[in-house]
N, C-alpha and C positions, 0 to 999 in steps of 0.2 A: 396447889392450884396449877392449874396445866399452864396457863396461858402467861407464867410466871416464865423470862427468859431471863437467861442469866447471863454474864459480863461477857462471859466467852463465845457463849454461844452472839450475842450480839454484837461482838468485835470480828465476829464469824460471818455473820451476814452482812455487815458493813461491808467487808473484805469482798465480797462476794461480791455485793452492790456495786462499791468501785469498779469491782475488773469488769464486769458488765457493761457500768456507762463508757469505760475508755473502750470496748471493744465496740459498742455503737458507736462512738464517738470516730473509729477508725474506719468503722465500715462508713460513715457519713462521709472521711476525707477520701476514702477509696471513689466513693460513688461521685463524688465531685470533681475529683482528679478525672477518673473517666467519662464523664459529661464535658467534659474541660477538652480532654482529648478527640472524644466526639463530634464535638463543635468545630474544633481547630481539622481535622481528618477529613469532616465533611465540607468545610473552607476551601479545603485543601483538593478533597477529591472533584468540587465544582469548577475551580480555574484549570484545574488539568482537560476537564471537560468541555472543555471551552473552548483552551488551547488544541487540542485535540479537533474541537471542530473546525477550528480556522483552519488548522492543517488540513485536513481531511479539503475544505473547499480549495483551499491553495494547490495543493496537487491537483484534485480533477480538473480544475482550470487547466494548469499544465498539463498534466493526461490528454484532456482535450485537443490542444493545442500542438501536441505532439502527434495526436492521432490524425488533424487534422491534415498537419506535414506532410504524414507518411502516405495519409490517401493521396493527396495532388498527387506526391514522386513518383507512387503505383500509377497514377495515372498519366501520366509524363511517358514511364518506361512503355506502359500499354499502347499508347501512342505511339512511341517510336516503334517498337518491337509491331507495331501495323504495318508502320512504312516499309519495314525491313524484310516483312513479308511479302509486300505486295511488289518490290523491288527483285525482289530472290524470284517471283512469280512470274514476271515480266522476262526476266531472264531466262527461266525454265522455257518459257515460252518459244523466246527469239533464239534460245541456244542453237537449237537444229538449221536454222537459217543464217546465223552467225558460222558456225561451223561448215555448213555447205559453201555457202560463199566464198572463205579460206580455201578449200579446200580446188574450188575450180579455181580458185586465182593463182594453187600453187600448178594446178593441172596446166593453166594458160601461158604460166612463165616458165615450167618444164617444157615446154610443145615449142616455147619461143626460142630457147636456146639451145633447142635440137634442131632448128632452120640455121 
């Protein structure tokens, strides 16, 4: 009769059987373990994400704040760098009349100490 198994060959599929369930049995603690790590990775990747954003806002505050600085100082320097032109200007101006002037009054105290 076919369907007659014998001791061996049933001690054969038992064998069989077991290494089966321990290898699902492993792939179940596999897939737990990694669920397990998933959860904690993803725990993990949100507070970095987080922290990450505070930073992010804490610098641009600062960025800001630095940017703001440097605009005033440019504008500061612009200002003066105005004054210092319109000064240089004045002067380009009056040089020829500054110069002239010197120049007869050294004319006048030559002519004086030739009397």
């Amino acid at each position: 009769m076919p369907s007659d198994v014998t001791r061996d060959e049933f001690q054969h599929l038992a064998t069989r059987t077991d290494i089966l369930e321990r290898e699902v049995e492993g792939e179940k603690m596999v897939t737990r373990h990694i669920l397990e790590q998933t959860r904690r990775n993803g725990d993990d990747l949100a507070t970095v994400k987080t922290q990450l954003s505070q930073l992010e806002t804490r610098l641009g505050a600062r960025i800001d704040g630095v940017e703001k600085r440097l605009d005033d100082r440019i504008d500061g320097v612009e200002t003066r760098l105005g004054r210092v032109e319109s000064k240089l200007d004045g002067l380009a101006r009056s040089l020829p009349e500054i110069v002239g002037e010197v120049v007869r009054e050294a004319f006048r105290e030559e002519r004086a100490r030739k009397r």
